[in-house]
C-alpha positions as CSV (number, residue, x, y, z in Angstrom):
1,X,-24.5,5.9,16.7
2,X,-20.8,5.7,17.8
3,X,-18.5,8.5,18.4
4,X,-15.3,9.2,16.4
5,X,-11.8,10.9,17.8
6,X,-10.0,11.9,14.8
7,X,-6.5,11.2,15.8
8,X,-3.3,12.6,14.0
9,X,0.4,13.1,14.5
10,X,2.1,15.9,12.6
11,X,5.1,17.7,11.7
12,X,5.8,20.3,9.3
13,X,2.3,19.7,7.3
14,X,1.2,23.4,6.6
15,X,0.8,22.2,3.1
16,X,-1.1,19.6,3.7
17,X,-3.1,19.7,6.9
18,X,-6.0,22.0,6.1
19,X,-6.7,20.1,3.6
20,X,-7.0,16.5,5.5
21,X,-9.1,18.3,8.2
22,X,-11.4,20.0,5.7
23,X,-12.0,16.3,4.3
24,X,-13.1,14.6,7.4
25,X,-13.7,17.4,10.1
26,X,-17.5,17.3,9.7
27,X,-17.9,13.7,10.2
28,X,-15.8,13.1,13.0
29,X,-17.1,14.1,17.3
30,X,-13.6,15.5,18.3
31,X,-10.3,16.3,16.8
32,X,-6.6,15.6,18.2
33,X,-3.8,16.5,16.6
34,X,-0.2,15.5,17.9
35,X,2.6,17.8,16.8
36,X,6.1,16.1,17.0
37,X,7.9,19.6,16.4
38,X,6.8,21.6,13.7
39,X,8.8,24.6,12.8
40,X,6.2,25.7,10.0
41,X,2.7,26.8,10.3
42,X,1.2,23.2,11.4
43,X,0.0,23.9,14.6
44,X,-1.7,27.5,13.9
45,X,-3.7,25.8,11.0
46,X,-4.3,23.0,13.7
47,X,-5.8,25.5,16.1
48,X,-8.1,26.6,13.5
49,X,-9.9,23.3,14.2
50,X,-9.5,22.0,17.1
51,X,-8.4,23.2,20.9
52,X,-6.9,19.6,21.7
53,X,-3.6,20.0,19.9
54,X,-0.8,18.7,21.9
55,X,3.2,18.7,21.7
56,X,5.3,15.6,22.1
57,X,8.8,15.1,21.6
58,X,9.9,13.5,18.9
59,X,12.0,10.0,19.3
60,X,12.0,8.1,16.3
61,X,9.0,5.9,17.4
62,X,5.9,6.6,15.7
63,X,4.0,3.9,18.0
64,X,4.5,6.1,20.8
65,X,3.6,9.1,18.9
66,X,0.2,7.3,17.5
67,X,-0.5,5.7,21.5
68,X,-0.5,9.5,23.0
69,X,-2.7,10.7,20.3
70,X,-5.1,8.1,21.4
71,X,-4.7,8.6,25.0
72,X,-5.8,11.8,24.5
73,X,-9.6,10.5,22.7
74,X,-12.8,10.5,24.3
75,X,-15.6,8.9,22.0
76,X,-16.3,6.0,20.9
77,X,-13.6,5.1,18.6
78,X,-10.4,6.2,17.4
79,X,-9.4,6.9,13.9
80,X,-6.2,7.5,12.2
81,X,-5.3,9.9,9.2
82,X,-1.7,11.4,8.4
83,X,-1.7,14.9,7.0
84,X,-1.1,13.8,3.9
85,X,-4.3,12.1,3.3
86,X,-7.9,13.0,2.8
87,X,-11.5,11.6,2.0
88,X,-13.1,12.3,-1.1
89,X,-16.3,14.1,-1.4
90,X,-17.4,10.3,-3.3
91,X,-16.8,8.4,0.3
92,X,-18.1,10.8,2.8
93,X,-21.8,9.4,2.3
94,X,-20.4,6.0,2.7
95,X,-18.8,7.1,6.1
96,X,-22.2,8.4,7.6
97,X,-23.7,5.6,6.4
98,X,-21.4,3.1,8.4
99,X,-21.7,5.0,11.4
100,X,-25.4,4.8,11.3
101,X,-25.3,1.2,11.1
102,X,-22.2,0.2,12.6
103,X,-22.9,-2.9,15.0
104,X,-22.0,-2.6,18.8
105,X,-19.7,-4.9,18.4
106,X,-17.1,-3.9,16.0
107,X,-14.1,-3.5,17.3
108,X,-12.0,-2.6,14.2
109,X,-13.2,-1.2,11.1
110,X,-10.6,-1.6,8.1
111,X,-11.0,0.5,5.3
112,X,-9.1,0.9,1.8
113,X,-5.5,2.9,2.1
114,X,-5.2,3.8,-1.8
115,X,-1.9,5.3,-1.8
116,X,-0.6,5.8,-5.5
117,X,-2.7,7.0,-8.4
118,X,-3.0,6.6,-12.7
119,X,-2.9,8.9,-15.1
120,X,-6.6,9.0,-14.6
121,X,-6.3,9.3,-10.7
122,X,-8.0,5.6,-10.3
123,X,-5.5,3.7,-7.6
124,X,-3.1,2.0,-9.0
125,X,-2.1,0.8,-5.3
126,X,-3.9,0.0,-2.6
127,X,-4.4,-2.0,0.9
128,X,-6.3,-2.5,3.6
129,X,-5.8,-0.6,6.9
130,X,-7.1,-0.3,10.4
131,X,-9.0,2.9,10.4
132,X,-11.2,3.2,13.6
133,X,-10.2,1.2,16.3
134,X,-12.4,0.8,19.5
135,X,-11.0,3.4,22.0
136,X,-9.9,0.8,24.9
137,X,-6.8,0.1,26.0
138,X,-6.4,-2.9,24.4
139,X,-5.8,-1.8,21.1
140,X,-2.1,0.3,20.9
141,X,0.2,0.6,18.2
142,X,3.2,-1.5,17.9
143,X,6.4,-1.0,15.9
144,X,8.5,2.2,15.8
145,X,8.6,2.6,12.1
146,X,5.1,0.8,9.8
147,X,3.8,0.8,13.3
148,X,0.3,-1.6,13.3
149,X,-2.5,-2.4,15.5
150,X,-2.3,-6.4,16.1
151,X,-5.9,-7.4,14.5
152,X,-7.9,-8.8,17.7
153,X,-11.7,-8.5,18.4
154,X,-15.1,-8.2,15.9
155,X,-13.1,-7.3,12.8
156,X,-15.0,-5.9,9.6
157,X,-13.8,-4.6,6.1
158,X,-15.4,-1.8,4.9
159,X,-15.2,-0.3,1.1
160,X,-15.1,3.3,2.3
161,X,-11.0,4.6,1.1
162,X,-8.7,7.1,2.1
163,X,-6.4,8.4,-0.3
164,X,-2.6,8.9,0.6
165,X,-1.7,12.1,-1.7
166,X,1.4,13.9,-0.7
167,X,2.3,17.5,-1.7
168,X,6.0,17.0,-1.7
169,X,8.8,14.3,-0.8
170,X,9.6,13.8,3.1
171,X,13.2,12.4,4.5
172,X,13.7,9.3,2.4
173,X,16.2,7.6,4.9
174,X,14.1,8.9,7.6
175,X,12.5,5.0,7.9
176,X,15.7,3.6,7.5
177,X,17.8,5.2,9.6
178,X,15.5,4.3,12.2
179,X,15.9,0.6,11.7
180,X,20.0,1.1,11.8
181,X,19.6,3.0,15.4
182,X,17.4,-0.1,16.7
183,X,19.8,-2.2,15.4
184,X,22.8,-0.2,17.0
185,X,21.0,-0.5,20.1
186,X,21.0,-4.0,20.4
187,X,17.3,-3.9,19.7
188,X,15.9,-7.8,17.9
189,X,13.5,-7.2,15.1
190,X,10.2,-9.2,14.9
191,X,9.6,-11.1,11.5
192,X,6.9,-8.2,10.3
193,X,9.8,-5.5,11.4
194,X,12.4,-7.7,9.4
195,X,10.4,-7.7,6.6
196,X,10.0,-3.8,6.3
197,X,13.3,-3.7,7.1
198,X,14.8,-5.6,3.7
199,X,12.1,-3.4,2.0
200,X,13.9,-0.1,2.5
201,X,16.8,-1.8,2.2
202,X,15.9,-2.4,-1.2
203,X,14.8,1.1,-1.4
204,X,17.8,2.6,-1.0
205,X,19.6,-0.3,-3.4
206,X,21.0,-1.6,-0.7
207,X,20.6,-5.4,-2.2
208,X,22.9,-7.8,-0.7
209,X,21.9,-6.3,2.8
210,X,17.9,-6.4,2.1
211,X,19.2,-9.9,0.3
212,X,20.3,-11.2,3.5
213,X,17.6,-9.7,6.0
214,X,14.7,-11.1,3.2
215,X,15.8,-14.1,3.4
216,X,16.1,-14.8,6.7
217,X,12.8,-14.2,6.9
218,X,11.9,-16.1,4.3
219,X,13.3,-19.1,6.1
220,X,11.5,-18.2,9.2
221,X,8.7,-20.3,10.3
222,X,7.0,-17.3,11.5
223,X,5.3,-14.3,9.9
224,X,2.4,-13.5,7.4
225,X,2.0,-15.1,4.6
226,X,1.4,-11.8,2.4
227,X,4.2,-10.6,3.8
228,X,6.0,-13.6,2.4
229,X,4.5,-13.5,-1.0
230,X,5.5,-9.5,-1.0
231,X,9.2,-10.4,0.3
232,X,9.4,-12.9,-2.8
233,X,9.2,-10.0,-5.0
234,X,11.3,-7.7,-3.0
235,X,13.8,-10.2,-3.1
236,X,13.9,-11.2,-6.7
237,X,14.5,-7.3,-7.7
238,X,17.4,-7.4,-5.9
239,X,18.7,-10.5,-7.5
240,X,18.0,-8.7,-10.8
241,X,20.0,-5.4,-9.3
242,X,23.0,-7.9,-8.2
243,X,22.8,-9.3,-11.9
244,X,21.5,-13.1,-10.3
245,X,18.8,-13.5,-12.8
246,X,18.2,-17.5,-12.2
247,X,17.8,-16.4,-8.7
248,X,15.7,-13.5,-8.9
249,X,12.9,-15.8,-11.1
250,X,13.6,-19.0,-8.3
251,X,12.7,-16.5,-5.4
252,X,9.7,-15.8,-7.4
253,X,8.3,-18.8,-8.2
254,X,8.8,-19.8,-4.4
255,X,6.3,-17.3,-3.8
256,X,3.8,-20.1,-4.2
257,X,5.1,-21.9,-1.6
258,X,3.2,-19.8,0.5
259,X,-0.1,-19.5,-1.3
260,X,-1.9,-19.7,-4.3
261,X,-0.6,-17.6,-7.2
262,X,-1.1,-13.8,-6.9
263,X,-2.1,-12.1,-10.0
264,X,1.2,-9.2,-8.9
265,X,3.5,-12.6,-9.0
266,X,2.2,-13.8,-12.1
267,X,2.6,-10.6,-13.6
268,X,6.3,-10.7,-12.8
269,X,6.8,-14.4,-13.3
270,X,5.5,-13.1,-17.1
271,X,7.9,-10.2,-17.6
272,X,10.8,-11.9,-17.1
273,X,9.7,-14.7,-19.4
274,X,9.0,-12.0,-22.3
275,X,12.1,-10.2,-21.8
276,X,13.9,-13.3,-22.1
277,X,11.9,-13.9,-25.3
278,X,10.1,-17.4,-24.2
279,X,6.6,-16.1,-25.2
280,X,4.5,-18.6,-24.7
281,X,6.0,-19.4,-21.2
282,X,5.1,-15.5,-21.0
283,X,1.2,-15.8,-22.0
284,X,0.9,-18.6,-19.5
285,X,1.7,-16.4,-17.3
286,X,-0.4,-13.8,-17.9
287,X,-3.1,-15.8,-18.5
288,X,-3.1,-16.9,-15.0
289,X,-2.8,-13.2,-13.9
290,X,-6.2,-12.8,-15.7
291,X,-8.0,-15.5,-13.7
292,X,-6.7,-14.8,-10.4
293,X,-9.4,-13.1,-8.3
294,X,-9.0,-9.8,-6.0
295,X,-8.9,-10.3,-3.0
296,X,-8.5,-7.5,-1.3
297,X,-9.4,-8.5,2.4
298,X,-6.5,-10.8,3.0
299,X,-4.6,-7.5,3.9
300,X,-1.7,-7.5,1.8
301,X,-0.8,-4.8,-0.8
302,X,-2.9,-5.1,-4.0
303,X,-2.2,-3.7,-7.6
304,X,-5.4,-3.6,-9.6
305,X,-4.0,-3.4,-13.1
306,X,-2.3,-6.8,-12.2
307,X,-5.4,-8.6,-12.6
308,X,-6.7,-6.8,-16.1
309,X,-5.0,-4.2,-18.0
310,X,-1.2,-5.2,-17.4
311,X,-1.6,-8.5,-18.2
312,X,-4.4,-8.2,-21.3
313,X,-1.5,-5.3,-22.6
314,X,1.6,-7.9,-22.4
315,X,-0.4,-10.5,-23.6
316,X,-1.1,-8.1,-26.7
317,X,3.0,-7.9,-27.2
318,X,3.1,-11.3,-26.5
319,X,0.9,-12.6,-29.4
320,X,2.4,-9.9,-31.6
321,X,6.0,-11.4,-31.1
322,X,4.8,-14.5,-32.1
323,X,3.2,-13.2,-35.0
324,X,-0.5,-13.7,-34.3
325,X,-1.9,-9.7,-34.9
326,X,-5.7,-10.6,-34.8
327,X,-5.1,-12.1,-31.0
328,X,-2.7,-9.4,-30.1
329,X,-5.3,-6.3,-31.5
330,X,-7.6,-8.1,-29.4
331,X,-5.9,-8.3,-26.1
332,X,-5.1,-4.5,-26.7
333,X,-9.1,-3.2,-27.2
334,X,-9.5,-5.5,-23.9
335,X,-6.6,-3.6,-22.4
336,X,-8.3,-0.5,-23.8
337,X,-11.3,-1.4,-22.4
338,X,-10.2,-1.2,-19.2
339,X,-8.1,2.2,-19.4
340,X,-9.4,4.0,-22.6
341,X,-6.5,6.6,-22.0
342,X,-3.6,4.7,-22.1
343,X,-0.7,6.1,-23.8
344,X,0.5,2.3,-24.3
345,X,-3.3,1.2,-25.3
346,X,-3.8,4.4,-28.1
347,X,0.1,3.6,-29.1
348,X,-0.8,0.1,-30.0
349,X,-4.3,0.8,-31.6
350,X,-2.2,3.3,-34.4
351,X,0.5,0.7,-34.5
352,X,-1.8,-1.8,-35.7
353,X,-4.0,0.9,-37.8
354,X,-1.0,1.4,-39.6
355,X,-0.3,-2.4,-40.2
356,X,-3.8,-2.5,-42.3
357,X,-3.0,0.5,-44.0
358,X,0.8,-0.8,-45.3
């Protein structure tokens, strides 16, 4: 059975770490925890642990940061969590399992990254990352801010999740400002960088800037293609926030230059088509949402409602703007069928209750 270094860089996470390390210490061979200059409790609550809990300065490169934890691991593989995250008690059964039977010749083993939560706490946001990563040299982190591993070797995806839950807000410009000191110092961003890049750009409504940077990547011939797809979005929300509607829906619709249709673009392609009263253009649109399948494992960020409830809940306005209230209650028990504690499902269902009655 292989042998798992827990590997973790930290700062300021006394609210948080105990409560990663309790989720995950028990399953893991050895514990290494990478503090970046806490001025809290962090590395005391470390200690409690672990012995191998190391100091490194700080310098705006989280690659670095993430390559020294791993230099200091001694099993088999190495696996990443930030303080902020934790397994459930529903996935640690699943992680024995895997080690149990995990083949000799895995080299990365990418597991779900849900990061943003209902009202029900079911992910409403989710992707896959690399998770343990064979402890070789081979495999470092590259990238100073969304640092990655480059996927190379026996690659599997596994079901098992860890769940991104943070306690409070961190430095919002912290990923930006980052980018604008590269940038200052001369430094050339890759396509992938470019792309985060325009992202928090777009964060910070920055929107001719992440305009310019989006598209420049859009135009080049390299980069991934979900990447692409997710820049297509990006971009068309900040064609809405410069008031360039005809561009924002163009840039979306381009999205399928790059691929099939994603359920997330369809439901987008939709909502502009309903706010802009073209209904039926609107259902077509959902309606293609509804058929697109999940595919998780192509790596690039994935909204589950896209592909049932959001689309079966529009598609219930839909039909009721055009006057159709048997088709619309419909789509609005599937909706509810999906999430039975919807506010917008239980608003509907009276809204229409109170159609019979009048």
């Amino acid at each position: 059975m292989p042998t798992i270094s827990l590997c973790m860089i930290v700062k300021n996470e006394e609210m948080h770490i105990a409560r990663c390390l309790d989720s995950v210490a028990e399953l893991v061979e050895e514990i290494i925890v990478v503090d970046t200059g806490s001025a809290d409790r962090t590395v005391e609550l470390a200690s409690k642990y672990t012995s191998k809990v190391y100091s490194y300065p700080w310098n705006d490169d989280f690659s670095a940061a993430r390559n020294y934890s791993f230099s200091k691991a001694t099993m088999d593989y190495c696996m990443w969590m930030d303080a902020d995250d934790i397994l459930e008690d529903t996935q640690k059964d699943k992680f024995l399992q895997l080690k149990e039977t995990l083949p000799q010749d895995v080299d990365i083993v990418m597991m779900k990254y849900n990061t943003s939560f209902d009202e029900a706490g079911r992910p409403s946001f989710s992707y896959f990352r690399e998770r343990w990563i064979r402890n070789s040299s081979q495999y470092r982190w590259i990238g100073a801010v969304h640092e990655v591993i480059p996927p190379v070797g026996n690659i599997i995806y596994s079901d098992i999740a860890v769940c991104h839950k943070k306690l409070h807000a961190k430095d919002p410009a912290r990923n930006l400002n980052i980018y604008r000191r590269l940038l200052a110092e001369g430094k050339t961003l890759d396509p992938r960088q470019q792309y985060y890049y325009g992202r928090e750009l777009y964060y910070h409504k920055q929107y001719e800037e992440a305009v310019s940077v989006l598209e420049q990547f859009l135009c080049s011939e390299e980069g991934w293609v979900e990447n692409k797809i997710e820049a297509c979005s990006i971009c068309a929300n900040c064609y809405y926030g410069l008031g360039k509607e005809k561009a924002g829906i163009d840039t979306l619709l381009r999205s399928m230059s790059f691929d099939l249709p994603r359920a997330e673009l369809c439901c987008e392609i939709g909502k502009y088509f309903l706010e802009h009263g073209n209904y039926h253009a609107a259902v077509y649109w959902y309606e293609t949402a509804l058929g697109r399948p999940q595919n998780g494992s192509a790596g690039g960020f994935v909204l589950p409602d896209c592909y049932d409830y959001i689309p079966l809940l529009q598609l219930c306005v839909c039909y009721d703007k055009m006057g159709d209230r048997k088709k619309a209650e419909e789509y609005n028990e599937r909706a509810g069928a999906c999430k039975p504690y919807s506010k917008a499902y239980l608003y509907n269902k009276q809204y229409f209750n109170r159609l019979k009655i009048s």
